[in-house]
TISE-272572 format. One line per field, with one value per residue (C-alpha): x, y, z; residue in one letter. Coordinates in Angstrom, 3 decimals. Layout:
px [X; ...]
py [Y; ...]
pz [Z; ...]
kevex [A; ...]
//
This chain:
px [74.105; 70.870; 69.578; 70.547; 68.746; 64.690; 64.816; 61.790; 63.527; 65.310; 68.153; 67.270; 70.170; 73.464; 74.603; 78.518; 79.148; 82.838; 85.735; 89.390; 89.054; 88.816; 86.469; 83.849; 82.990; 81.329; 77.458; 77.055; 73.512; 74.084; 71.743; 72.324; 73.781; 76.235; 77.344; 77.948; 79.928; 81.884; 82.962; 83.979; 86.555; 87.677; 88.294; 90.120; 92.871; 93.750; 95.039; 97.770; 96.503; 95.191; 91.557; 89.649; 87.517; 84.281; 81.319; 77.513; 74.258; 71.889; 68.627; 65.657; 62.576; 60.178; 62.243; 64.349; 67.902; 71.347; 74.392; 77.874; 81.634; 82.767; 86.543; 86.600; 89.412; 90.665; 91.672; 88.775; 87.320; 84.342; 83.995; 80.258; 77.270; 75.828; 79.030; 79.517; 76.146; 76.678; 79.990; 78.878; 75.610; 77.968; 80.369; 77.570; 76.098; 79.590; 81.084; 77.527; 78.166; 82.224; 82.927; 85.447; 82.790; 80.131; 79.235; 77.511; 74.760; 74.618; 75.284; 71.743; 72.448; 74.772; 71.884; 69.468; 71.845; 72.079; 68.412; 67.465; 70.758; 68.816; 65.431; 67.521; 67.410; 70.215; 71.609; 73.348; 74.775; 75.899; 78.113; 78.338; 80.770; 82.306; 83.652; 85.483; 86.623; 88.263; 89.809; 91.177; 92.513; 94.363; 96.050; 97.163; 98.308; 100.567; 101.712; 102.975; 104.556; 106.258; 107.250; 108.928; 111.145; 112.245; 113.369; 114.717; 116.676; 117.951; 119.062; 121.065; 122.637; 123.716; 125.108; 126.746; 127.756; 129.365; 131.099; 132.683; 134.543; 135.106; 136.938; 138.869; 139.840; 141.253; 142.932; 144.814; 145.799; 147.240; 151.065; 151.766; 155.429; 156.475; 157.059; 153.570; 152.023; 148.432; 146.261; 144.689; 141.729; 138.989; 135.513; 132.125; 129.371; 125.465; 121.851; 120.202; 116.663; 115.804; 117.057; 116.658; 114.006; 113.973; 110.808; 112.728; 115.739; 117.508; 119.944; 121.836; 124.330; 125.690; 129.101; 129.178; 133.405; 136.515; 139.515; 142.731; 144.937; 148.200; 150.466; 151.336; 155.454; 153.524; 150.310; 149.777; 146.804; 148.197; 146.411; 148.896; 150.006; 145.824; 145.968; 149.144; 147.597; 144.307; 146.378; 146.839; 143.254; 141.605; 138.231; 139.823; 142.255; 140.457; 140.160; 144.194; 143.015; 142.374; 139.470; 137.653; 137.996; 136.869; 139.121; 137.686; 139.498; 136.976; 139.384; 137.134; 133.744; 130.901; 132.477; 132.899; 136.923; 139.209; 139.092; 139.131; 135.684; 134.387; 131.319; 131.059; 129.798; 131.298; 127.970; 128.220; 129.947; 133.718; 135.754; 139.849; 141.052; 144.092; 143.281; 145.621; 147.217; 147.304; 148.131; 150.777; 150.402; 147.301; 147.723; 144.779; 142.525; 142.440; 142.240; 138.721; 137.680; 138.129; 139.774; 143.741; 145.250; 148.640; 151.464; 154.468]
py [201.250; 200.294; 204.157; 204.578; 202.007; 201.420; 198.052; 196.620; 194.352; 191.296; 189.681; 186.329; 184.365; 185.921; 184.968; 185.255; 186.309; 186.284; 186.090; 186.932; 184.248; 180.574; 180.153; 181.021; 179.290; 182.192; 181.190; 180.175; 180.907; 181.152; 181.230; 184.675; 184.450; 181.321; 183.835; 186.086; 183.653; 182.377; 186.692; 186.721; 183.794; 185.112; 188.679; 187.136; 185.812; 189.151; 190.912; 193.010; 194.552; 194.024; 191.952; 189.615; 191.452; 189.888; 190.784; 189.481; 189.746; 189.795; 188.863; 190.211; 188.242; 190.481; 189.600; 193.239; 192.939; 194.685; 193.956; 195.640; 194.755; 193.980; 194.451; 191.238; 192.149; 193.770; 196.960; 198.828; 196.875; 194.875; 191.689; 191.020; 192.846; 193.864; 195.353; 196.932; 198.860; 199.511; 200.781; 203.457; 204.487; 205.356; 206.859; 209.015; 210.076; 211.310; 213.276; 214.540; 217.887; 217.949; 220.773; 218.770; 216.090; 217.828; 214.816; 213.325; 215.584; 216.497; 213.160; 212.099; 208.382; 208.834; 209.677; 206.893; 204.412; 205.443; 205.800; 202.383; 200.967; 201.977; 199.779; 196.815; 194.550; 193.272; 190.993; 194.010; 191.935; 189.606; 192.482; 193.991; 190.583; 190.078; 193.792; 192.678; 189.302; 191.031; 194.085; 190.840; 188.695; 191.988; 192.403; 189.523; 189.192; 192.677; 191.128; 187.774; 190.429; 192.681; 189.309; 187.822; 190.834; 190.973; 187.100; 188.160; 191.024; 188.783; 186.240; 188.780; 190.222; 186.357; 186.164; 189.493; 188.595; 185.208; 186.454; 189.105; 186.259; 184.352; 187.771; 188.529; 184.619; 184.688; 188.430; 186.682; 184.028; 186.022; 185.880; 189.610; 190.362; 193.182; 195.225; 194.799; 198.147; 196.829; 194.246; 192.516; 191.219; 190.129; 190.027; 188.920; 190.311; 189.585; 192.099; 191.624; 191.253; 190.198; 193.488; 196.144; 198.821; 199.166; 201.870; 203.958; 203.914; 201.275; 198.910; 196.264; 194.141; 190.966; 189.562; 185.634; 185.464; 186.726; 185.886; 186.895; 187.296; 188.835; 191.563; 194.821; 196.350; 199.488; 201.827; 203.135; 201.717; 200.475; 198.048; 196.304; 194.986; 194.140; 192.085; 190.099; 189.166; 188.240; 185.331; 183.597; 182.571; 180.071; 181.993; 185.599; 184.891; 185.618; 189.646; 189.825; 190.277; 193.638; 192.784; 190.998; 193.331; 197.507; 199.760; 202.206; 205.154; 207.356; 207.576; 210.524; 212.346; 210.168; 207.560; 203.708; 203.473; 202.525; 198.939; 196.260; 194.584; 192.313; 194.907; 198.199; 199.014; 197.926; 197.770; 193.252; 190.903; 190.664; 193.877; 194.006; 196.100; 196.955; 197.543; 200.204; 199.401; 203.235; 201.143; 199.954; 198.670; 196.436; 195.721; 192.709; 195.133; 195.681; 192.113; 190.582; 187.088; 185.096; 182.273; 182.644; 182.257; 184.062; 182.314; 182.043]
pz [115.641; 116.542; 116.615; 113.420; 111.154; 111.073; 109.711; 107.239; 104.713; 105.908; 103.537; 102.571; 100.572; 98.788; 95.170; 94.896; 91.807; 91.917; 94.381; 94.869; 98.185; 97.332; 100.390; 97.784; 94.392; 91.379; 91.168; 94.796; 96.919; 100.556; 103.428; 103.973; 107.972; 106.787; 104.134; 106.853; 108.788; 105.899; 105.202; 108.212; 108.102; 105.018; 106.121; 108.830; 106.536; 106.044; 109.427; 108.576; 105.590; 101.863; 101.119; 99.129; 96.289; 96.348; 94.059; 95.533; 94.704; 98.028; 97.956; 100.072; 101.390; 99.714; 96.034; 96.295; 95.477; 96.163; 94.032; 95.674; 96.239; 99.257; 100.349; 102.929; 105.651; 108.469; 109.339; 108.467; 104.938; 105.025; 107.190; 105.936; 103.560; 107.006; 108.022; 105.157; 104.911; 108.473; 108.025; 105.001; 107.607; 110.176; 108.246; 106.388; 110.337; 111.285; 107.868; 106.164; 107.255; 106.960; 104.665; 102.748; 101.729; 100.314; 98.367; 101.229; 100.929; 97.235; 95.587; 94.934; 94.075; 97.599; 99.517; 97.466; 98.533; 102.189; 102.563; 100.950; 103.374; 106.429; 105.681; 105.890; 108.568; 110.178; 113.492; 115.575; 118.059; 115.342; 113.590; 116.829; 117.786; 114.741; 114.980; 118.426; 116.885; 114.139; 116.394; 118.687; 114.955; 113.911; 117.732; 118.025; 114.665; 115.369; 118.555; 116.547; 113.793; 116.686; 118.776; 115.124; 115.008; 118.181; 117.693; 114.590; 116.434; 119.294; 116.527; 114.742; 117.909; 118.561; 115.638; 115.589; 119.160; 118.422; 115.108; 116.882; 119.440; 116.707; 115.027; 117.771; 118.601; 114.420; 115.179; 118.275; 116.642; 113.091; 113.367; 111.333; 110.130; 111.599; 107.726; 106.894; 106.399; 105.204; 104.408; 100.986; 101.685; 99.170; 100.098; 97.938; 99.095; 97.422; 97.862; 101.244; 99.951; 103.438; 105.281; 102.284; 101.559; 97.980; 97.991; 100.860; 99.345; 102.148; 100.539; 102.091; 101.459; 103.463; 103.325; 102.490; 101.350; 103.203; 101.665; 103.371; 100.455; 101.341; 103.606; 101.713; 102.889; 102.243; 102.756; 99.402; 97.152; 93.628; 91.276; 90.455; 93.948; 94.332; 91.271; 92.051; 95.000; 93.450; 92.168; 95.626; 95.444; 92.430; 93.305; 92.790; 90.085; 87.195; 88.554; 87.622; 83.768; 83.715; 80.968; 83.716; 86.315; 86.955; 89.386; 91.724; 92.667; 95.143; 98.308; 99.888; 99.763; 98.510; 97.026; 98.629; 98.933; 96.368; 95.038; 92.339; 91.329; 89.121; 88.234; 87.201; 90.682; 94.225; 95.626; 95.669; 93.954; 94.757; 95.803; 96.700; 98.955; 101.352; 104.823; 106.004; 109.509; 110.615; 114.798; 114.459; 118.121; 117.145; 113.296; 114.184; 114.581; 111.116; 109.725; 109.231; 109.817; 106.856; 104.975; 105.014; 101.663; 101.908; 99.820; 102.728]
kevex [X; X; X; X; X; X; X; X; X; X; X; X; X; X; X; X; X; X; X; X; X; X; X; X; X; X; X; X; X; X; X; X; X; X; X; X; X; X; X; X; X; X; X; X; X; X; X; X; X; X; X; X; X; X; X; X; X; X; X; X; X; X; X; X; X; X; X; X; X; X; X; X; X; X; X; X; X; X; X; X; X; X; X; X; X; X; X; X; X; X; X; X; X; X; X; X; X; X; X; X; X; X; X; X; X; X; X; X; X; X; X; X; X; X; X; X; X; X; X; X; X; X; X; X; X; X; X; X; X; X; X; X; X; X; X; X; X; X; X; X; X; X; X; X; X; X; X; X; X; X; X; X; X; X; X; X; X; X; X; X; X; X; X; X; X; X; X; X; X; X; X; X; X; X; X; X; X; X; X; X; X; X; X; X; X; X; X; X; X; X; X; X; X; X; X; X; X; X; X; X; X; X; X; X; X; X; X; X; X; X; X; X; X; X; X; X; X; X; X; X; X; X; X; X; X; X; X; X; X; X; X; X; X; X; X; X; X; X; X; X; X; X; X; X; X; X; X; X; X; X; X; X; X; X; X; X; X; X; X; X; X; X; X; X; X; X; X; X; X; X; X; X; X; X; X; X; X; X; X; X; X; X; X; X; X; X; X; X; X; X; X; X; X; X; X; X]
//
């Protein structure tokens, strides 16, 4: 950097004007290298992304003064007035002659800027350190983000893991009649906010209720043998009145199986169903964990 600037004014003190970051208080005067220090901290508190807005007013030893913005954070914003004219020097060095930013050369208040940029004087080694502190805050900030998920990952595979004993412990245990053909099970479901992607278009869902409700002496899907068994639950009762309830019908193609809701949609809320058992040999197989509420 040091080859690029030929330093004659020195800043002096820095008036904050105003601040997104409540590190600084609107009217302020700083000794110019503890404002420094202070931009720094605050563009620290933002590692993985975003910044604090923060309008200043720097003032010169010779009287001169330079009012600007400054984005304070990481990931290529400002972490400091120095590093911010530093940043727009360098970046007007490298892309002055791209052909897709002719602006660099014809802007004339550009090129006023830039030239009044490089008689200031500022600590290289300074900006030079900060730089590294802020490339080493933003690592290991990513490495506590990627080292969160993977605990998050393990936790959910325990989880997954011990729910699927559990499962299997319930499906050994289940004493089926041999004329069963199916299943009624009712199961209330609520929006993962946690695990959805709402701006690219992942949604998720997580279980919270499985009610075992009753065995079916046959495999077709009728409303009427899901509503009578709605009734062998207080919680599920109310979706027997047809008024309080919506049936879905999509058995194939896009649509989510057929059902019996308390919405308009099966996406959440409470859905009944009948669970086929197309093995005979393992009918288990086909019952989820859940509460048991089958009237003997």
């Amino acid at each position: 950097m040091s080859n690029i600037i030929n330093p004659t004014l020195t800043p002096f003190s820095v008036l904050v004007n105003w601040s997104e970051s409540n590190e600084f208080n609107e009217g302020e005067i700083d000794d110019f290298m503890d404002f420094e220090h202070k931009a720094l901290a605050v563009a620290k508190q933002n590692p993985l992304g975003g910044y604090d807005k923060t309008n200043v007013t720097v003032i010169f030893e010779n009287g001169d003064q330079h009012q600007c913005r400054l984005d304070l954070g990481c990931n290529g914003n400002d972490i400091g007035f120095a590093d911010h004219c530093l940043s727009s020097i360098e970046y007007h060095q490298k892309h002055q002659f791209d052909a897709d930013k002719p602006w660099l050369r014809n802007d004339e208040h550009h090129q006023q800027l830039i030239a009044l940029m490089l008689t200031y004087h500022f600590d290289i080694g300074f900006v030079t350190d900060a730089r590294i502190q802020i490339i080493k805050v933003t690592e290991l900030a990513k490495q506590q983000e990627r080292d969160k998920e993977q605990a998050k990952r393990e936790q959910e595979e325990k989880e997954w893991q011990a729910h699927k004993a559990n499962e299997k412990a319930f499906q050994a245990a289940l004493v089926i009649p041999e004329w069963a053909k199916g299943v009624i099970v009712a199961t209330y479901t609520e929006y993962d906010k946690e695990r959805s992607e709402p701006y690219s278009g992942e949604h998720h869902t997580k279980t919270l209720r499985t009610i075992i409700l009753a065995w079916s002496t046959h495999t077709r899907r009728l409303f009427p043998e899901l509503r009578k068994a709605c009734l062998n639950h207080v919680d599920t009762a109310f979706l027997n009145d047809k008024a309080q309830s919506t049936e879905h019908r999509s058995h194939y193609g896009i649509g989510q199986g057929a059902g019996l809701t308390d919405l308009d949609y099966n996406d959440h809320g409470w859905c009944i169903q009948k669970m086929v058992f197309w093995n005979e040999g393992n009918k288990a197989k086909y019952v989820p964990l859940g509460e048991v509420a089958i009237q003997e």
